[in-house]
N, C-alpha and C positions, 0 to 999 in steps of 0.2 A: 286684412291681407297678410299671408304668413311671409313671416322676415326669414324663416333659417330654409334648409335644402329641401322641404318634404315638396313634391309637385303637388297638385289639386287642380280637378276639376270640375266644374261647375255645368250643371244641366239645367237649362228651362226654353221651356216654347220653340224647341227645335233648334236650339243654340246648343253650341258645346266650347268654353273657353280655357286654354291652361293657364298653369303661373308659368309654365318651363318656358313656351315658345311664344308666352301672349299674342295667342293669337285666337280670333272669332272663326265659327264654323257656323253652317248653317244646313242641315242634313248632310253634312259631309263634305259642303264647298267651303272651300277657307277663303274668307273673305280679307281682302289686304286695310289692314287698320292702324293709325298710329299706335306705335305702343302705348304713349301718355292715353290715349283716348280707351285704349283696354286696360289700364291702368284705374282709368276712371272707373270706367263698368265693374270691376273687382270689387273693388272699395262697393259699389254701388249693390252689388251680389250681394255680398258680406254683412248687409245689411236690410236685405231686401223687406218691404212691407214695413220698412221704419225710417223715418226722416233723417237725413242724414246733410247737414249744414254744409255751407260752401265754406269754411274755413274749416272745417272737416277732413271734406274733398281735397283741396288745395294743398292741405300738411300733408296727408297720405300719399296724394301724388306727385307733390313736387316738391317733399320737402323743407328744407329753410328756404328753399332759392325764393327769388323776390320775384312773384310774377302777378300778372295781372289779374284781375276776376274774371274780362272775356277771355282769356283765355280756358277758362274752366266753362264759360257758357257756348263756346265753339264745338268743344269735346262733350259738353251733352247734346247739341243741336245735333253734329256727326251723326252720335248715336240714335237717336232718334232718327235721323235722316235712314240710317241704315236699316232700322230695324222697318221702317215702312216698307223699305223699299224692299225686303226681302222679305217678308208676312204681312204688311200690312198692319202691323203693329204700331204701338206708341210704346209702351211700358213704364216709360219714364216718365211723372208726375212734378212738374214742377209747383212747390209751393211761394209763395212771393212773402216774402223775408224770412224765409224759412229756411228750405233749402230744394231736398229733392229727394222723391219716393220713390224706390224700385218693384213696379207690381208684375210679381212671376212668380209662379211657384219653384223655385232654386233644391238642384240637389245638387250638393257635393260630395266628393269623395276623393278617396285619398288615390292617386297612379300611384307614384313610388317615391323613395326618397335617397336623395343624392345631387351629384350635377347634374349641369343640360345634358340631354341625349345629345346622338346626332339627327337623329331624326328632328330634333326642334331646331335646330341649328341650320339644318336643310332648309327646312319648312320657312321659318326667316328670312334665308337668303333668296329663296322664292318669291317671297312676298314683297322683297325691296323690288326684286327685278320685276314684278307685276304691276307694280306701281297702283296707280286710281285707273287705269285702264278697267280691270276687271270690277269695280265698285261700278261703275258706268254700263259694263256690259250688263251684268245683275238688275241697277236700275230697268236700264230700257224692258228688258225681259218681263221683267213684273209688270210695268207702269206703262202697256204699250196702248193701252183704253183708259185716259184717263177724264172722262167726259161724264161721267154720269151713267145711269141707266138709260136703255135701249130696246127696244123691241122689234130687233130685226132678228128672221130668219138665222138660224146657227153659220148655213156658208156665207151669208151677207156680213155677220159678225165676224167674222175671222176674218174675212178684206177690211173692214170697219178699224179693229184691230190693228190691222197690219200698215193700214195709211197713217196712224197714229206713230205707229213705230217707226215707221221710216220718216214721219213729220221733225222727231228730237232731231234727224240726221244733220241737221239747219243747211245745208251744202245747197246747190240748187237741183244736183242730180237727188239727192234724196228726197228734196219736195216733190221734187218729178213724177218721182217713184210712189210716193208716197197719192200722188194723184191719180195714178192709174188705177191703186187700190178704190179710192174713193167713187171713181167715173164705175166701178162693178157694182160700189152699191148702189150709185144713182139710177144703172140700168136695172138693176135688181129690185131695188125698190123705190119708183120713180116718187109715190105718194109718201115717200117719210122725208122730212128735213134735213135727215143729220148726213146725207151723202153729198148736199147742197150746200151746206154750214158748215160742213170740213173743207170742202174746198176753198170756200169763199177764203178761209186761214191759210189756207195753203196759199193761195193766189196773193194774197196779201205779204205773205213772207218774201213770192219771187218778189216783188216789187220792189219789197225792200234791199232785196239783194241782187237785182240785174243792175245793167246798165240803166241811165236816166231814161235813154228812149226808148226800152222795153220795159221799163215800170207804169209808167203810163197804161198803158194796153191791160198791163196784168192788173193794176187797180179798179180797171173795170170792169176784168171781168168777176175781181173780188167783189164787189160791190152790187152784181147782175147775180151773184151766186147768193149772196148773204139776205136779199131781197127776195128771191124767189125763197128760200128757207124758211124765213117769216111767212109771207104769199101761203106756203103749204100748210105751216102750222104755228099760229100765232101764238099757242101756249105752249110751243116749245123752248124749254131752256137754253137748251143749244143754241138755236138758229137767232133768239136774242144775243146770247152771249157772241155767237160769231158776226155778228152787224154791230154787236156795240164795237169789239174788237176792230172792226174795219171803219167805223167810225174815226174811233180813234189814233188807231195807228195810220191811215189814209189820209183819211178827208177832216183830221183835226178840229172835228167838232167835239170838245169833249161834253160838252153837255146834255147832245143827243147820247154818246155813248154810254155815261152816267146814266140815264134813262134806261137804256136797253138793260144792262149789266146787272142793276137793279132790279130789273123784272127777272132775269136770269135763274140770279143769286134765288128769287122769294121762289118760284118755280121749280126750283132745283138746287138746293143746299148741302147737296152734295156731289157736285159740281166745281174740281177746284179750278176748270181753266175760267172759269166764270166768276170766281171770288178773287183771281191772281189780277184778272183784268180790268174787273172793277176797282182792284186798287192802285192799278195803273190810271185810269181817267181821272180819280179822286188823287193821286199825286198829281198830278198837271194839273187838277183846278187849287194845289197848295193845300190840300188837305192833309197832312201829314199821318194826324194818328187813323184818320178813317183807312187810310191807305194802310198803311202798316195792319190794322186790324182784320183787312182780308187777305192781305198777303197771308196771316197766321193764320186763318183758317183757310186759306188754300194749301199751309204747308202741312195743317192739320188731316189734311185728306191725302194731297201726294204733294211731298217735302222733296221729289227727286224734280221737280216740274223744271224746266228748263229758264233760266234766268232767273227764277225765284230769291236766291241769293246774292245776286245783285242788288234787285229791288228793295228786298230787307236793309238790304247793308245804306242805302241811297236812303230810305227813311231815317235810321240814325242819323248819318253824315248831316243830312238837311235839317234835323231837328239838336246838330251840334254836339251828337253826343260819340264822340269819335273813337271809343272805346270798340261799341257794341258793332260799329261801322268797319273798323279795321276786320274785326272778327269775322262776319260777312263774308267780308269781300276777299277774305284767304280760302273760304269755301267757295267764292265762285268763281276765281283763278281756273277752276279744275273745269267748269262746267264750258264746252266748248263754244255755246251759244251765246256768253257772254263774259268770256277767260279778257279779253282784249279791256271792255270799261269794267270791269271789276279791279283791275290791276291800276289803272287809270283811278279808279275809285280810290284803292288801296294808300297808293300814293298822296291824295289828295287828304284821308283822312290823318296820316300820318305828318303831313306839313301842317297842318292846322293842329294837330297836337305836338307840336313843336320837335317832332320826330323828324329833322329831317335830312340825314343820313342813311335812314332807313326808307324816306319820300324818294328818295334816289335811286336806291337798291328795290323798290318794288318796279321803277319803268325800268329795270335795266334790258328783263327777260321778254320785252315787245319786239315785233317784228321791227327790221330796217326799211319799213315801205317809207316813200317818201310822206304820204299822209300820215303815218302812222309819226313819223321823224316831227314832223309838224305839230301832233299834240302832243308827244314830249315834250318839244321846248316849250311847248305854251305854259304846260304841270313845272317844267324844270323853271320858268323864267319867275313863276310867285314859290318858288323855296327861296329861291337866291334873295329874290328880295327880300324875303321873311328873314334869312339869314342876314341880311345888312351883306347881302354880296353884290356890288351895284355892278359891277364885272361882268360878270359871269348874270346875274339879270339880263343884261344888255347883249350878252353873246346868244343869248338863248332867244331873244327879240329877233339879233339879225337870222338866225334861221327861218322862225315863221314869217320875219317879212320878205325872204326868199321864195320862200313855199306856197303863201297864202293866194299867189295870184293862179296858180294852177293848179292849188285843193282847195276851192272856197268852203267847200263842204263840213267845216270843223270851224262856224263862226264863235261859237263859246271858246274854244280854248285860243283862238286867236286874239279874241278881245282879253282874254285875261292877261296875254303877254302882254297888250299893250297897256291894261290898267295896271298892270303890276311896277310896269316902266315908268310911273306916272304921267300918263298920256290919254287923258279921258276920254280928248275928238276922236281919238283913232278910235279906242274902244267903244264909244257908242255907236261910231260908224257901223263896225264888222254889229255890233248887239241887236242892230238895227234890222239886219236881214234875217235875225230869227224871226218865223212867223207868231204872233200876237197869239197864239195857242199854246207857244212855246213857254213864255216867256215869263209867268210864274212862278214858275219851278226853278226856271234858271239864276229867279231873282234870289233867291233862297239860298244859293251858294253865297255861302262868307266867305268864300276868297273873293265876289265883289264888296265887300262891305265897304271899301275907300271908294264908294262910286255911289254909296245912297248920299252921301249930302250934297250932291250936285244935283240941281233943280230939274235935271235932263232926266235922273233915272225914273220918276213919277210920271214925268214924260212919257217915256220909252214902255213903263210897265202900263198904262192906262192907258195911250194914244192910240 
């Protein structure tokens, strides 16, 4: 990366990057990017088609300063995120203890030398004020079919498409929306699956996001949609992949889901809602690396999928490695279908790496709902105690025992306040109305770990 005034640009695969305004293009859209993270990609240019080590990386881009390694694994994952999401690319090759291979064919060349222009200087101040707004819109654009191959009709495929698109919207008018597209393909093409097994996803979303007593309804008709999908074509990937899905996010059978998800994935391996979802069911049966292992090959197909970096970040976290987990869950802050428990995640890994002034400063930017108030303290009442802060523990207890009787809906982070207070009955109590499908996964959180050598939690995990 050149240290003195001369600018340079760098060309490959419809990329265009300077040193003056660091900033990515991509036929001419400038795409908003941390500096450190085009910072990276430089260093990563400069050497393109040759290994280039994470203490390499690290000095180039960050100097003496003292920073961590995920931080440099976030800023190639970014990259990578990016680059899919705008061609459909990888480029970036990771080696395991090696470092990382840049495959592009790279030209540089010299613009000019001297200061910044103003035009970099513009282009900058643009990009602040752009924020990840536009990396999002870009996303969806590219990523609005991400299901696999299809063999509908061209006008059936562009509603196909376009229910997909308005599916990332997570809102409930966008599922809406996103159903009307899908009901054109069903009437359009009543004998294919995938207009049945979209919605079955759709319907299963309202569910999770209406009121209690319009989830009900919508679960079944998730359930009547994702059933008739299979009914139509028992070797399709989809219509598996969307029943295992309603499997498991519904009717908490992870086992039947497992099943389906697995036919899916072998049916269609290039299929990432069907690799992300399988390694959903395989987290809740405590699978950890299995999970993790199809998350990566769903991020390897589309890395923009909605919640995906959460779920990464929730493998580390669960498998204790708080590093790789933090880093995660800073990328899926941004993502809106799961900005809320990425942050909550965020926090969580941060207090168990004993970070915790920084566990504090990730819930600060959560909304003021009262449910939302509720899992705060339950994350704020295990730093305090982690801190030896029995005060302030205890302050954070009396909000959720304010709250809990009118959000029961947040039984984990309720019981944590109360294990953290040293109060077991309470917390097995609230532990208790998780459903036994749940309960797994949640056992796996080491903020309970002061609650396995009590006879009750074998209990509660096997009963």
């Amino acid at each position: 990366m050149p240290q003195d005034d001369t600018i340079f640009e760098y060309s490959f695969h419809g990329y265009r990057v300077r040193t003056d305004d660091l900033t990515l293009r991509f036929h001419d859209a400038a795409l908003p990017v941390a500096p450190k993270v085009v910072k990276t990609l430089l260093a990563l240019l400069d050497n393109a088609g040759e290994v280039v080590t994470k203490d390499d990386l690290l000095s180039r881009v960050w100097g003496d300063a003292a920073v961590e390694e995920a931080n440099l694994s976030q800023n190639i994952y970014s990259l990578r995120r990016l680059f899919h999401a705008a061609s459909g690319e990888s480029l970036i090759e990771t080696l395991s203890r090696r470092g990382y291979v840049m495959h592009a064919a790279v030209v540089k060349r010299i613009v000019t030398a001297g200061a910044v222009t103003r035009r970099a200087r513009d282009l900058r101040a643009f990009i602040v004020a752009a924020g990840a707004s536009l990396v999002a819109g870009v996303v969806l654009i590219v990523y609005a079919y991400p299901t696999g191959s299809s063999d509908l009709p061209a006008g059936v495929q562009r509603a196909y498409d376009l229910g997909w698109y308005y599916w990332r919207g997570v809102t409930p008018t966008g599922i809406r929306t996103s159903i009307e597209q899908f009901d054109r393909v069903i009437q359009a093409a009543p004998r294919s699956p995938l207009g049945y097994a979209a919605e079955a996803v759709d319907y299963a979303k309202l569910s999770d996001l209406e009121s209690p007593a319009m989830s009900v309804s919508y679960a079944a008709v998730a359930d009547r949609f994702a059933q008739e999908a299979v009914a139509i074509d028992d070797h399709s990937a989809m219509a598996h992949a969307a029943r295992g899905f309603v499997e498991w996010d519904l009717d908490s059978d992870n086992a039947a889901a497992v099943d389906d998800l697995k036919t899916a994935v072998a049916l269609d391996p290039t299929n990432p809602l069907a690799h992300m979802w399988y390694g959903d069911a395989l987290l809740w049966q405590a699978d950890i690396g299995g999970a993790r292992r199809q998350f990566g090959l769903a991020a390897d197909i589309d890395p923009s999928l909605p919640g995906l970096d959460y779920t990464l970040g929730l493998t580390y976290y669960l498998s204790r490695d708080y590093a790789d987990a933090a880093a995660f869950a800073k990328v899926g802050v941004s993502d809106v279908w799961s900005s809320e428990a990425s942050r909550l995640l965020l926090s969580a890994a941060y207090d168990e790496a004993r970070r915790y002034p920084a566990a504090i400063d990730a819930l600060k930017p959560l909304a003021s709902s009262a449910s939302m108030q509720l899992a705060i303290s339950g994350s704020l009442a295990h730093v305090y105690a982690s801190m030896g802060d029995r005060s302030q523990a205890r302050a954070a207890l009396h909000v959720v025992e304010r709250l809990s009787s009118r959000y029961p809906g947040r039984p984990v982070l309720t019981a944590l306040a109360y294990a953290s207070n040293g109060l077991p009955d309470e917390a097995f109590a609230w532990l208790s109305r998780l459903p036994h499908a749940d309960r797994q996964v949640y056992a796996l959180d080491p903020r309970f770990d002061s609650l396995h050598h009590d006879r009750r939690f074998a209990q509660w995990l096997h009963g």
